[in-house]
N, CA, C and O atoms as CSV, one atom per row, in Angstrom:
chain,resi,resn,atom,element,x,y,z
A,1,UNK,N,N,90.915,92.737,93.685
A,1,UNK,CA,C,91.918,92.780,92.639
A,1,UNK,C,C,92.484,91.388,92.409
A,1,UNK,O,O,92.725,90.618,93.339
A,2,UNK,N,N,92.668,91.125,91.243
A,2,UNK,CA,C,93.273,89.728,90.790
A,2,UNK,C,C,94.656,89.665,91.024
A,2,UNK,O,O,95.310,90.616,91.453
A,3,UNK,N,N,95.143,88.483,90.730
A,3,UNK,CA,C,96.468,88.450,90.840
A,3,UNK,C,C,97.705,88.967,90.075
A,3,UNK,O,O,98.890,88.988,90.408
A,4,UNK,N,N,96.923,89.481,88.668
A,4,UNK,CA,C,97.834,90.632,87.770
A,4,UNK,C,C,97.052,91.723,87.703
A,4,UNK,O,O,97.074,92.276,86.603
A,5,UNK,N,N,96.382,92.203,88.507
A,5,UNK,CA,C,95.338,93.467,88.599
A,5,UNK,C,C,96.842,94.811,88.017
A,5,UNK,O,O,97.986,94.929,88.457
A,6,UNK,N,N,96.272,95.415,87.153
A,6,UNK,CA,C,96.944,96.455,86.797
A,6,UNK,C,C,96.879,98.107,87.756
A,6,UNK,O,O,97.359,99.169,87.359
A,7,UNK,N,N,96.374,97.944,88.658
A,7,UNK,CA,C,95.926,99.279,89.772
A,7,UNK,C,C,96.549,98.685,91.580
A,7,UNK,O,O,96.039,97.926,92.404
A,8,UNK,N,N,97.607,99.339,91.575
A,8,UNK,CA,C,98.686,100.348,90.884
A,8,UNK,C,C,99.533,99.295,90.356
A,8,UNK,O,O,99.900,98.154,90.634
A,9,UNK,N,N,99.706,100.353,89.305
A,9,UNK,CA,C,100.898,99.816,88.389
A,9,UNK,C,C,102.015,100.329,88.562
A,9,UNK,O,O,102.210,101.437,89.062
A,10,UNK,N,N,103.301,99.146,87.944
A,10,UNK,CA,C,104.672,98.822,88.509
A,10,UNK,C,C,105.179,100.891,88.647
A,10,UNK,O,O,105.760,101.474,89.563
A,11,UNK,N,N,104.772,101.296,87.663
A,11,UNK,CA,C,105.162,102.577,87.627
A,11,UNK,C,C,104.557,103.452,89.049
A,11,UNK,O,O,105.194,104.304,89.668
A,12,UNK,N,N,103.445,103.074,89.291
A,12,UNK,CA,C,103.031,103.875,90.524
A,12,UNK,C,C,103.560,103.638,91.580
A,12,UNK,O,O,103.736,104.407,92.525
A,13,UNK,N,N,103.951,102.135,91.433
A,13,UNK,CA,C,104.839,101.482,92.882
A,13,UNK,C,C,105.880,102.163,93.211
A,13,UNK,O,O,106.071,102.436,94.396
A,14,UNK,N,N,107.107,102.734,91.820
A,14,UNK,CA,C,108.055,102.730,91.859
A,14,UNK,C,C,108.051,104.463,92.732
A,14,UNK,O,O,108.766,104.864,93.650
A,15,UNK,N,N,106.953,105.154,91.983
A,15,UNK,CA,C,106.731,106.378,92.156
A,15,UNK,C,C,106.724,106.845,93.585
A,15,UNK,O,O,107.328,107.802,94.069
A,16,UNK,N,N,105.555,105.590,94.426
A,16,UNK,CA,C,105.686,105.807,95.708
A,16,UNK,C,C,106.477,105.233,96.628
A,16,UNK,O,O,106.491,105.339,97.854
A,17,UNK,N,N,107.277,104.477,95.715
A,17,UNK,CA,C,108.725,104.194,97.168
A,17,UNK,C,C,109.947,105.270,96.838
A,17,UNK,O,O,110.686,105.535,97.786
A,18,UNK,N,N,110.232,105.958,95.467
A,18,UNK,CA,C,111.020,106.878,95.723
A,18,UNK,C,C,110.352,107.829,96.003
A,18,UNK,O,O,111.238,108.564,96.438
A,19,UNK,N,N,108.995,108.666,96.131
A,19,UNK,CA,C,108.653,109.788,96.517
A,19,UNK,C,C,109.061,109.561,97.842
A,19,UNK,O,O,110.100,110.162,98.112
A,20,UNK,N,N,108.376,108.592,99.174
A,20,UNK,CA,C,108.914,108.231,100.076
A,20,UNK,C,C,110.258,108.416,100.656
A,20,UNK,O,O,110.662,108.947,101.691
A,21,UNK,N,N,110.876,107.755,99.576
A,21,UNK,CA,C,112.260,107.710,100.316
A,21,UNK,C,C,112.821,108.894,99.799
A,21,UNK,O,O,113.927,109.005,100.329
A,22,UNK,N,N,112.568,110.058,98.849
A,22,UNK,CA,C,113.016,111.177,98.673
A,22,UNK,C,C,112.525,112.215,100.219
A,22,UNK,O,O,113.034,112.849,101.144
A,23,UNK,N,N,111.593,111.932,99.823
A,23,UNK,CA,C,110.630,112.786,101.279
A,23,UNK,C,C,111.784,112.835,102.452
A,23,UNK,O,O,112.614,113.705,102.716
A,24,UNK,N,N,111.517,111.593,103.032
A,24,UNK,CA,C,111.968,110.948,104.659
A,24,UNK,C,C,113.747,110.587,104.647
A,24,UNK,O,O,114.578,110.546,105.554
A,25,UNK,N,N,113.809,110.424,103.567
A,25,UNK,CA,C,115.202,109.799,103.641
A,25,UNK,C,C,116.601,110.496,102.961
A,25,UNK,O,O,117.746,110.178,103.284
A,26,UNK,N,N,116.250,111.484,101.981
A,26,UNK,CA,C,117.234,112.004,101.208
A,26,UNK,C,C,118.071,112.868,101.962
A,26,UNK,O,O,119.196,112.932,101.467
A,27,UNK,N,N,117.929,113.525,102.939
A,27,UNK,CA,C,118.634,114.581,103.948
A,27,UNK,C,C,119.130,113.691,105.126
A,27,UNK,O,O,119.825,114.282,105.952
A,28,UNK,N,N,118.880,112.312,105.349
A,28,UNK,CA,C,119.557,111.390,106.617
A,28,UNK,C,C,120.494,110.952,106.214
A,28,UNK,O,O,120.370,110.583,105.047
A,29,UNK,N,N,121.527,110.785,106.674
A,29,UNK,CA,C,122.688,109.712,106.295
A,29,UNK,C,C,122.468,108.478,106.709
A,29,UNK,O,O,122.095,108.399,107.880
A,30,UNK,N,N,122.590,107.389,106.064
A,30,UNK,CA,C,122.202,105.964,105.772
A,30,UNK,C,C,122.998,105.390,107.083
A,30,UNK,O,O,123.920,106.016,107.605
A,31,UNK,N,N,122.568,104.230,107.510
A,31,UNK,CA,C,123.221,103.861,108.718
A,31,UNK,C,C,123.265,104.707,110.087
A,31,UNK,O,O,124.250,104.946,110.786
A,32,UNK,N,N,122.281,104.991,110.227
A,32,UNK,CA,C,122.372,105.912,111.694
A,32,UNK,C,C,120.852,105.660,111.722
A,32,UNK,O,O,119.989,105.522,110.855
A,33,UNK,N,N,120.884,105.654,113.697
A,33,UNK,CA,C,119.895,105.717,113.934
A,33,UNK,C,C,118.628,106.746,113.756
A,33,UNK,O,O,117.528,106.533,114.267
A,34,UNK,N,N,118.981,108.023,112.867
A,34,UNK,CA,C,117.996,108.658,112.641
A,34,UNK,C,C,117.397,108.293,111.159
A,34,UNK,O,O,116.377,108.695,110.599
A,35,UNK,N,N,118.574,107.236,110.669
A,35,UNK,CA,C,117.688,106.793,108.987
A,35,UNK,C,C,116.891,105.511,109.621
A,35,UNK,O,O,115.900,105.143,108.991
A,36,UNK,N,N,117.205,104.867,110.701
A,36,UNK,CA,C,116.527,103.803,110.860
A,36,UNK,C,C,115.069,104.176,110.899
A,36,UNK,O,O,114.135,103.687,110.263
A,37,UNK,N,N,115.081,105.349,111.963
A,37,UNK,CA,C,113.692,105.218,112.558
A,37,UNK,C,C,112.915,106.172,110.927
A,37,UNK,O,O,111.717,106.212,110.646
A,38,UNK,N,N,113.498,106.497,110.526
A,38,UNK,CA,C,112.804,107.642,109.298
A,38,UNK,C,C,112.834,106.119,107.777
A,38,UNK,O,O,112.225,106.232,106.713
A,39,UNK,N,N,113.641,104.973,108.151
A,39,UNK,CA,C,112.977,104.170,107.433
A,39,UNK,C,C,111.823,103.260,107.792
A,39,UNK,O,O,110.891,102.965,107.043
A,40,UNK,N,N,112.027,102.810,109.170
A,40,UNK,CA,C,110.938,102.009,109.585
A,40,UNK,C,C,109.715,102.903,109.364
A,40,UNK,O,O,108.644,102.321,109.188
A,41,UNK,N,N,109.730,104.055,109.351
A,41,UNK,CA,C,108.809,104.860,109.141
A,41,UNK,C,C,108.437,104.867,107.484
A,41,UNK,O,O,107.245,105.015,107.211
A,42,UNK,N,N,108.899,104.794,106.948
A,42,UNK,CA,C,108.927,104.409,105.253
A,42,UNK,C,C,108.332,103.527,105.105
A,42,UNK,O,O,107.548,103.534,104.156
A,43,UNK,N,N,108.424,102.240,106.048
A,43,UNK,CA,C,108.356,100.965,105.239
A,43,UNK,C,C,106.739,100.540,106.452
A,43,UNK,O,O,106.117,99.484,106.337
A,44,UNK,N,N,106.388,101.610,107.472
A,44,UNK,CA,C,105.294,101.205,108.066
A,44,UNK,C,C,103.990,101.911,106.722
A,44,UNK,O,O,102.954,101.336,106.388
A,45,UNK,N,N,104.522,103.331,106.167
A,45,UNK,CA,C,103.363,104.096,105.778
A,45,UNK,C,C,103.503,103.259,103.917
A,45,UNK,O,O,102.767,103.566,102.979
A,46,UNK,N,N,104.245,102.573,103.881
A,46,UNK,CA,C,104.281,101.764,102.560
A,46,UNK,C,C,103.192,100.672,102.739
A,46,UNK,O,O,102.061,100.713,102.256
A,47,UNK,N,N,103.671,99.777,103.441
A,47,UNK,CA,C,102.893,99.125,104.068
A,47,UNK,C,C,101.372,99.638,104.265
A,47,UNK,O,O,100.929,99.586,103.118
A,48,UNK,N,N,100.607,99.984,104.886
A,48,UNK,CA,C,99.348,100.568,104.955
A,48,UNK,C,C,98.847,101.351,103.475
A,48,UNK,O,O,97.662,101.592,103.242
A,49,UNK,N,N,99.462,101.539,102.962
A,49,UNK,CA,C,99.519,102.241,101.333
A,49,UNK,C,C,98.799,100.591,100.488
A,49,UNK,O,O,97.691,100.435,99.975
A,50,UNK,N,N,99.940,99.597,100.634
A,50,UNK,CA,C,99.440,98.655,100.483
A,50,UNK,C,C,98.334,97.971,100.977
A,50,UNK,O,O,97.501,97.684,100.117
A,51,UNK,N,N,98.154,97.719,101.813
A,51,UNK,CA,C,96.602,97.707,102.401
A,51,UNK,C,C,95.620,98.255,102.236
A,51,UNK,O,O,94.528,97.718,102.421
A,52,UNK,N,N,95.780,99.499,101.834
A,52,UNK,CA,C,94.648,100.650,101.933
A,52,UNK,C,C,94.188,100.311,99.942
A,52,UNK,O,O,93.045,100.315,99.485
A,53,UNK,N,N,95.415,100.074,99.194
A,53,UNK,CA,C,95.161,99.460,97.708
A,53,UNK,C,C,94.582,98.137,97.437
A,53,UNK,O,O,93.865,97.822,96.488
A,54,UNK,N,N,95.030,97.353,98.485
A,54,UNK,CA,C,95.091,95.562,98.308
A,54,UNK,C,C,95.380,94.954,97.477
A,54,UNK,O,O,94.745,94.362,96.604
A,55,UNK,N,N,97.020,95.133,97.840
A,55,UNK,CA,C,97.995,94.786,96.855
A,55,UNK,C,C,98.270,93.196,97.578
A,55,UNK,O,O,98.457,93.039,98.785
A,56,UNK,N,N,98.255,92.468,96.910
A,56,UNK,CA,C,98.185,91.253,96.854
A,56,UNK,C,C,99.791,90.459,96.675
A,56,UNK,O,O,100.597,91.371,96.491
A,57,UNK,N,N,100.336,89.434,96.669
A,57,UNK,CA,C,101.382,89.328,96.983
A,57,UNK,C,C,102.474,89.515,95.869
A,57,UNK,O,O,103.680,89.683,96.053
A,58,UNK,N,N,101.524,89.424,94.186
A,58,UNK,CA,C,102.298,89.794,92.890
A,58,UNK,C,C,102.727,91.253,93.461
A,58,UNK,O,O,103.875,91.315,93.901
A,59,UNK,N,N,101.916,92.468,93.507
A,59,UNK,CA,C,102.634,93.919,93.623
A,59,UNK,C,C,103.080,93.929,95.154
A,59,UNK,O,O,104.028,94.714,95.168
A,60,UNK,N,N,102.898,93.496,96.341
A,60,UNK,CA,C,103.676,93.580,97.168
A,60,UNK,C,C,105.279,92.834,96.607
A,60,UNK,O,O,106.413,92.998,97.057
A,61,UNK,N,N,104.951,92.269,95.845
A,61,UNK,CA,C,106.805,91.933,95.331
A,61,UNK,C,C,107.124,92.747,94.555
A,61,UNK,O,O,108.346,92.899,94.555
A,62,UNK,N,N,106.523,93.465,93.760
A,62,UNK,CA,C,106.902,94.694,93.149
A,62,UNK,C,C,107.020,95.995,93.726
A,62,UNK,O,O,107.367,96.979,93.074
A,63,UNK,N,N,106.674,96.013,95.211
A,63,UNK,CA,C,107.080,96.898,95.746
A,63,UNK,C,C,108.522,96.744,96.507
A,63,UNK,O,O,109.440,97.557,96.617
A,64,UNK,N,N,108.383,95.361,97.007
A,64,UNK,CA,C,109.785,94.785,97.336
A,64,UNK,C,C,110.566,95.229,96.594
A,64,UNK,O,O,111.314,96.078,97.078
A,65,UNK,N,N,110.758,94.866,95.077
A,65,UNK,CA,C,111.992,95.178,94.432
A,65,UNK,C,C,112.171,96.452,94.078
A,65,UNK,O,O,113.218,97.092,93.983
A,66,UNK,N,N,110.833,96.832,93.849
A,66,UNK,CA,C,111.587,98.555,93.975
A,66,UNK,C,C,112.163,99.393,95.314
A,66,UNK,O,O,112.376,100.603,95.236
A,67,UNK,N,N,112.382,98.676,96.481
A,67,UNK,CA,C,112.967,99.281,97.337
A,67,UNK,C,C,114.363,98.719,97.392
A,67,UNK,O,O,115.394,99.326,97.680
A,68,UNK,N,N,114.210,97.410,97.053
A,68,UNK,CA,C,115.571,96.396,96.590
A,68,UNK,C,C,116.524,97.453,95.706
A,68,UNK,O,O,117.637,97.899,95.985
A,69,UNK,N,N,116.101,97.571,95.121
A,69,UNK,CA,C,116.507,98.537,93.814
A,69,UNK,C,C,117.437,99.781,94.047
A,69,UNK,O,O,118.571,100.036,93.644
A,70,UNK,N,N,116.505,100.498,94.883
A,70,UNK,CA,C,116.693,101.670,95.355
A,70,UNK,C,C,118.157,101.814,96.717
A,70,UNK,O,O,118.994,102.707,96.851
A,71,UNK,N,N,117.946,100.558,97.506
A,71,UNK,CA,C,119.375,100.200,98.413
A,71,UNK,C,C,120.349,99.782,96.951
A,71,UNK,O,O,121.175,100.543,96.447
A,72,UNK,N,N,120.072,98.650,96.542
A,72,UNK,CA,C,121.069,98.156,95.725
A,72,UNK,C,C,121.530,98.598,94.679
A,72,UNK,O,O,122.386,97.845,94.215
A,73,UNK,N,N,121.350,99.473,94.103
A,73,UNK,CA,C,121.364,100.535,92.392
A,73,UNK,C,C,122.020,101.729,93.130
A,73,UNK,O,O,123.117,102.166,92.783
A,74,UNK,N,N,121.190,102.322,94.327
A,74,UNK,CA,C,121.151,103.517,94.326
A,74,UNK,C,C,121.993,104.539,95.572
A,74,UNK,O,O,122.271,105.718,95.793
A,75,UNK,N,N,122.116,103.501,96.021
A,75,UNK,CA,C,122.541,103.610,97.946
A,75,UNK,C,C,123.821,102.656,97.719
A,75,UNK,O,O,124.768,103.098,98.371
A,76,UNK,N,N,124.103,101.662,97.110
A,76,UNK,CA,C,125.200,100.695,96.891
A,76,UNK,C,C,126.669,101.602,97.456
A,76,UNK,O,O,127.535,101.000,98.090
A,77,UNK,N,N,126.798,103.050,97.143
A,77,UNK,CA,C,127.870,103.751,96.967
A,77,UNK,C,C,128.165,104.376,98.582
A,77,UNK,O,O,129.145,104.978,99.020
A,78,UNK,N,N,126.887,103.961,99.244
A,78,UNK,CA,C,126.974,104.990,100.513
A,78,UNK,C,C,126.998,104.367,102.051
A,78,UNK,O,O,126.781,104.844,103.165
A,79,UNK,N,N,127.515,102.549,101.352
A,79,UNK,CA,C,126.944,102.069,102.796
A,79,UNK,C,C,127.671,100.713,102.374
A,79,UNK,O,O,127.765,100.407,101.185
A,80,UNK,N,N,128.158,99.948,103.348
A,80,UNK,CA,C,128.133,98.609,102.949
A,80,UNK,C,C,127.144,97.572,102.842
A,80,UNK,O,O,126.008,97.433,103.294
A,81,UNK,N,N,127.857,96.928,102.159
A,81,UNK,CA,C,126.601,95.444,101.391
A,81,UNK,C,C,126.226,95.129,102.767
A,81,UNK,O,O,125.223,95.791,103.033
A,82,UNK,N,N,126.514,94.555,103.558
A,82,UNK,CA,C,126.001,94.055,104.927
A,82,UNK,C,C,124.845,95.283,105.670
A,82,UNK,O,O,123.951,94.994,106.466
A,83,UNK,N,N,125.132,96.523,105.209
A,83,UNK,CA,C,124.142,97.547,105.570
A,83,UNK,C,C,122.840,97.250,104.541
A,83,UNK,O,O,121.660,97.063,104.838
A,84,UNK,N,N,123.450,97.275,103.308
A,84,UNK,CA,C,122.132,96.783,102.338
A,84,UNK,C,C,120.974,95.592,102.488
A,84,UNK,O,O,119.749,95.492,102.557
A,85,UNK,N,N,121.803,95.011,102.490
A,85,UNK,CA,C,121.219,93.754,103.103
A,85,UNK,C,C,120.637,93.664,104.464
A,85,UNK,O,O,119.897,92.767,104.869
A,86,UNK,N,N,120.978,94.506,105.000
A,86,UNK,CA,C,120.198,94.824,106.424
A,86,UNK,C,C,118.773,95.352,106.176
A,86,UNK,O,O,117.755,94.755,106.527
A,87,UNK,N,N,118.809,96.515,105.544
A,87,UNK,CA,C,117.864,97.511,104.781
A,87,UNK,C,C,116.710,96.391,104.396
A,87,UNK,O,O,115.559,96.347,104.829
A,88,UNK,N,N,117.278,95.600,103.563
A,88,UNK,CA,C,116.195,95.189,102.431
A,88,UNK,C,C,115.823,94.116,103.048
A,88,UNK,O,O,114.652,93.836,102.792
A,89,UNK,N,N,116.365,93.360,103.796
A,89,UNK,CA,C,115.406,92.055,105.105
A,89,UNK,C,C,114.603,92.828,105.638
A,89,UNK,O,O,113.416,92.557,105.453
A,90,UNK,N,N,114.928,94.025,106.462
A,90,UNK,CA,C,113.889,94.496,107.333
A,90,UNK,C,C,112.661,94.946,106.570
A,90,UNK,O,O,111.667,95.219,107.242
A,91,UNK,N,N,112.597,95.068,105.128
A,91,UNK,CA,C,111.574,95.381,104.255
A,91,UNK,C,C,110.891,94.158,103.796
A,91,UNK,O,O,109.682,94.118,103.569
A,92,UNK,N,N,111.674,93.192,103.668
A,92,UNK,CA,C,111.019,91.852,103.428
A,92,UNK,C,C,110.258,91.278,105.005
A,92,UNK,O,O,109.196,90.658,105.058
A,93,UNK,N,N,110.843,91.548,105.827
A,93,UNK,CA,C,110.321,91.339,106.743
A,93,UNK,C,C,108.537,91.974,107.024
A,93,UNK,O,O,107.799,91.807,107.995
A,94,UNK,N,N,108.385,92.479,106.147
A,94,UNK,CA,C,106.986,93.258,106.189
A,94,UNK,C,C,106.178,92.736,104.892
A,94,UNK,O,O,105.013,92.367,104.748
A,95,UNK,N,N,107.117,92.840,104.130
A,95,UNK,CA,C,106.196,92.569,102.486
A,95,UNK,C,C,106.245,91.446,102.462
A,95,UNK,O,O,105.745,90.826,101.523
């Protein structure tokens, strides 16, 4: 795949980090050690998702920001910024 390869597209990305985080994450409360391990778990089977596509470093940043997104848009209300920002390093830390 090239470096603007259209497969998967931004829409499929988005699809499979909220299916994900609907799945694993919507019934945990944010900040506890049972969202940690049910995110590291998110962000290992994302990860290999990516690999298994060979998403290259353009859509691995588009997967970045759609998880960016999803703490910062969506989670903003349920946690502090210093929790967010926790969240979304440990995801950069992979992508």
């Amino acid at each position: 795949m090239g470096l603007f390869s259209k497969k998967p597209s931004g829409s499929e990305i988005d699809e499979k980090v909220l299916g994900l985080f609907n799945q694993r994450l919507l019934k945990t409360r944010i900040s506890t050690s049972e969202f940690d391990t049910a995110y590291n778990s998110v962000l290992n089977e994302l990860s290999a998702w990516a690999d298994a596509n060979g998403l290259g470093d353009w859509k691995r940043s588009t997967l970045m920001g759609s998880i960016e997104a999803v703490f910062r848009h969506q989670l903003n209300d349920y946690t502090t910024k210093q929790e967010i920002n926790r969240y979304v390093n440990m995801a950069r830390d992979i992508f």
